[in-house]
C-alpha positions as CSV (number, residue, x, y, z in Angstrom):
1,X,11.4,-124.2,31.0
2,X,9.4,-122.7,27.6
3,X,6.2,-123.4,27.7
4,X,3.8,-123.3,24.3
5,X,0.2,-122.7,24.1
6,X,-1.2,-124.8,21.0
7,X,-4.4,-123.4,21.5
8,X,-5.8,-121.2,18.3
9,X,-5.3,-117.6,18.3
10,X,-9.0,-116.2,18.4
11,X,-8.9,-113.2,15.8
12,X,-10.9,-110.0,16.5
13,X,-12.6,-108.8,13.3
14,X,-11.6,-104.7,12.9
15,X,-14.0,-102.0,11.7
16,X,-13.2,-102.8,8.3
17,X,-14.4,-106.7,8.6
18,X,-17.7,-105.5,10.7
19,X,-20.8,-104.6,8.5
20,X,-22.3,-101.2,8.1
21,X,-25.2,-100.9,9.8
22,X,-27.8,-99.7,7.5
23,X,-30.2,-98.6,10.1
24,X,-28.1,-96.4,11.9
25,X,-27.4,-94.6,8.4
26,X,-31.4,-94.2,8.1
27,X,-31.3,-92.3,11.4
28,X,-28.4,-90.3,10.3
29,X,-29.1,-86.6,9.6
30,X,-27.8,-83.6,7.3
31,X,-28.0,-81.0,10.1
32,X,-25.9,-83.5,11.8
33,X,-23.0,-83.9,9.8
34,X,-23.2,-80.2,9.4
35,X,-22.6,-79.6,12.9
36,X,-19.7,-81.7,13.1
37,X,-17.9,-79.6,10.4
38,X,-19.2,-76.5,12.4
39,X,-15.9,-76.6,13.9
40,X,-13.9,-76.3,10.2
41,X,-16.2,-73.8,9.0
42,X,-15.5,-71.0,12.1
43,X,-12.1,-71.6,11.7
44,X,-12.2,-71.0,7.9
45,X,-14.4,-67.8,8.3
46,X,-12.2,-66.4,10.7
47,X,-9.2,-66.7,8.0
48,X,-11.0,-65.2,6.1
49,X,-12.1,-62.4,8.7
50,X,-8.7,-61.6,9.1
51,X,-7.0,-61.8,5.7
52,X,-10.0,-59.2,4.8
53,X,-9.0,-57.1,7.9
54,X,-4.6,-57.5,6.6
55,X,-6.0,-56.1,3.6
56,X,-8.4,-53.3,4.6
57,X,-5.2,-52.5,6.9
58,X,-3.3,-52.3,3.6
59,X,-5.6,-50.2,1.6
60,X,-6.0,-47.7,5.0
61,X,-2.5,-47.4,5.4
62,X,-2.1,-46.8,1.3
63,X,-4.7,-44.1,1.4
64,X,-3.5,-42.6,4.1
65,X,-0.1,-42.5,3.0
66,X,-1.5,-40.6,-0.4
67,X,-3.6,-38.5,2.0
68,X,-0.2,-37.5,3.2
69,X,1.0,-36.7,0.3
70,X,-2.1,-34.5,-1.2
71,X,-1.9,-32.9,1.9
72,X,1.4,-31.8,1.5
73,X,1.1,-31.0,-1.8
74,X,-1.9,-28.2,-0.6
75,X,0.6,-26.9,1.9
76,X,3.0,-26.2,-0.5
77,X,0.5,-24.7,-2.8
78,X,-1.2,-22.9,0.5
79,X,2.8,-21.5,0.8
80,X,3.3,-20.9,-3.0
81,X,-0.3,-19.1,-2.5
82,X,0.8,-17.2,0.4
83,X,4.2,-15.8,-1.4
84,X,2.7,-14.4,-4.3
85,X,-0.5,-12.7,-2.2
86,X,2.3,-11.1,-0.4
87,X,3.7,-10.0,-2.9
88,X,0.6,-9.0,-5.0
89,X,-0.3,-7.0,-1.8
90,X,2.7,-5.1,-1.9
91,X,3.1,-4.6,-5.2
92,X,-1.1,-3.2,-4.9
93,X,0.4,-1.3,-2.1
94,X,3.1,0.4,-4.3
95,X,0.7,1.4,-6.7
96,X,-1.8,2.6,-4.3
97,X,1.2,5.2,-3.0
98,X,2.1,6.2,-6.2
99,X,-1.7,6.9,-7.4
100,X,-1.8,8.9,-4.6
101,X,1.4,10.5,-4.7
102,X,0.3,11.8,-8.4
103,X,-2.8,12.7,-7.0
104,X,-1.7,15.1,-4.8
105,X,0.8,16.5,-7.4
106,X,-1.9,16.9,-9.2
107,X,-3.8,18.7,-6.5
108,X,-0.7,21.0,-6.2
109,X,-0.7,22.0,-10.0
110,X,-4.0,22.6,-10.1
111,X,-3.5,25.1,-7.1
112,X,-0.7,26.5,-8.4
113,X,-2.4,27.1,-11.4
114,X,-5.3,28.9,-9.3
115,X,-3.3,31.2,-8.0
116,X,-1.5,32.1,-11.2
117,X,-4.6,32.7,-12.3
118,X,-5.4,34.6,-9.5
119,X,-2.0,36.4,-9.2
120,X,-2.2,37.1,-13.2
121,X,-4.9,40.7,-12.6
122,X,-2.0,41.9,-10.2
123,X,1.1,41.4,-12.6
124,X,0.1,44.3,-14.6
125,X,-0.9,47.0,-11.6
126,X,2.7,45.6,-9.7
127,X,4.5,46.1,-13.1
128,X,3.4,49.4,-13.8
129,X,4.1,50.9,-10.4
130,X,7.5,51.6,-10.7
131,X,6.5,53.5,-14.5
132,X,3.9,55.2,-12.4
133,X,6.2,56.5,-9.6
134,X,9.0,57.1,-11.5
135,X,6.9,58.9,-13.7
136,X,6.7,61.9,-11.5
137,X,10.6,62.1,-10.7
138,X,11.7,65.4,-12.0
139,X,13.7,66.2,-15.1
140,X,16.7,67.4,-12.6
141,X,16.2,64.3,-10.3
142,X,17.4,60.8,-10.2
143,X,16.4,57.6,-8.7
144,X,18.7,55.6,-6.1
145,X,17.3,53.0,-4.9
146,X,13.6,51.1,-5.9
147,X,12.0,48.9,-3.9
148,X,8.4,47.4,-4.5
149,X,6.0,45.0,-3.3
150,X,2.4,43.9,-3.0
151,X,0.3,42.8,-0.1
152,X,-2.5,40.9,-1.7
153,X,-4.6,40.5,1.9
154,X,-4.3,44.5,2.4
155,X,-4.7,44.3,-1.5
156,X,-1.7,47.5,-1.4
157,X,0.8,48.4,-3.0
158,X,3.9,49.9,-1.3
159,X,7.2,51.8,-2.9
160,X,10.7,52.6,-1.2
161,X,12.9,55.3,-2.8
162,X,15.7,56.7,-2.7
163,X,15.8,60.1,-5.1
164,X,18.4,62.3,-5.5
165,X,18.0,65.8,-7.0
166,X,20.3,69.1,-7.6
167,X,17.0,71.3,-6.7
168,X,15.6,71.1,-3.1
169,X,11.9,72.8,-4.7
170,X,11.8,69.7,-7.4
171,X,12.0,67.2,-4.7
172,X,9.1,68.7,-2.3
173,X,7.2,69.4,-5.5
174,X,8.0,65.5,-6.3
175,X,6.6,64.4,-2.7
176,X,3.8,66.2,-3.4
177,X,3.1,65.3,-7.0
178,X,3.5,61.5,-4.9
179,X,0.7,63.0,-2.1
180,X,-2.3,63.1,-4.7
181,X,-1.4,60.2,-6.4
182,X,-0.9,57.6,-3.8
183,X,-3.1,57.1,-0.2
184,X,0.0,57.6,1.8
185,X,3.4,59.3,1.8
186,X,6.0,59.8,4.1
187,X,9.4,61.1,4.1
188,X,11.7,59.5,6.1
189,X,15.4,61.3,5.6
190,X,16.3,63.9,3.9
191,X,20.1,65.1,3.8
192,X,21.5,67.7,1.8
193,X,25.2,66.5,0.9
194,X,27.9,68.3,-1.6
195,X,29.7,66.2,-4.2
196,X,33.4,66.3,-5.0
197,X,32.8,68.7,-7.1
198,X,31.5,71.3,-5.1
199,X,27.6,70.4,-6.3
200,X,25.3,70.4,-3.8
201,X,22.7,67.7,-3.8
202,X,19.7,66.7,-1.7
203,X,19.1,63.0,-0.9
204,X,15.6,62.3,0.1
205,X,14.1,59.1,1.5
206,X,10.7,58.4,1.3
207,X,7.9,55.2,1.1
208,X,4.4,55.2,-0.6
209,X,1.7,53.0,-0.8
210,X,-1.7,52.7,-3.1
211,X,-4.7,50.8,-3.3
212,X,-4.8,48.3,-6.0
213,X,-8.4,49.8,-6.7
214,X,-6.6,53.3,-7.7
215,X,-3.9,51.6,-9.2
216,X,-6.3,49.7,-11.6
């Protein structure tokens, strides 16, 4: 069985059909309805909080990324740097060794020179010895054998010979003649010998030496 209620539906009024209360409105604050949108505004300021962060990431991670770059730029600059000290330092080096390589050649010359120099009063007393000892040979001698030098710490001047002579009395008057003229004489062989030709000859052997201060 279907049963029907005739009786009229009783409609609600909504909020739209109720009146606005104008009194509650009075009451109604600004710092209220700003602390119901408190909630939008945080959110809002922390987008913005961390879009700034994202992008001050970003900017870090460019400059650092350019920092990387400038920094290994400067090391190989610092290693470009570094090659060419080198080499300036051994190239300084080279030149170093060489100034002092002509220095001391230098050095040498200049002693050479000095004792040139010093050696150049000797040349004409060590030059004139063998006129001076074969001045005295006589007319019927002969000369062998001629051997000179000069001692310039004993400042001396000593003579080997070996004179030959067909008269015995020439050579003993020789070795005397040599006596006077020199500080020391001494015979050291003498041998009498006859040539192929039935010519006797006398071989003597002696050594002499002189002062430089007589020889001068």
């Amino acid at each position: 069985m279907i049963k029907v209620n005739l009786a009229r539906v009783r409609k609600e009024k909504g909020p739209a059909a109720r009146g606005i209360d104008l009194k509650a409105l009075k009451g109604l604050r600004v710092g209220d309805l700003l602390r119901t949108g408190s909630e939008y505004y945080a959110g809002l300021l922390l987008w913005f909080v961390v879009i700034g962060a994202v992008a001050y990431y970003f900017k870090l991670d460019r400059d650092r990324e350019g920092l990387r770059k400038e920094l290994e730029s400067l090391k190989a600059e610092k290693t470009k740097l570094q090659a060419q000290a080198k080499r300036f330092l051994e190239e300084k080096k080279a030149i170093e060794d060489r100034i002092a390589k002509l220095k001391k050649e230098i050095q040498d010359i200049e002693k050479s020179k000095d004792i040139i120099v010093g050696l150049k009063s000797y040349y004409g007393v060590f030059n004139e010895g063998f006129s001076f000892y074969t001045s005295y040979v006589p007319k019927v001698s002969w000369v062998n054998t001629y051997k000179q030098s000069l001692d310039i710490n004993t400042q001396k001047l000593s003579v080997e010979m070996e004179v030959g002579s067909l008269d015995f009395q020439s050579l003993s008057g020789y070795s005397k003649s040599l006596s006077t003229a020199s500080s020391k004489v001494s015979v050291s062989q003498l041998e009498r010998k006859v040539n192929p030709h039935g010519i006797e000859l006398y071989i003597v052997k002696l050594s002499a030496e002189r002062e430089l201060r007589e020889a001068k």
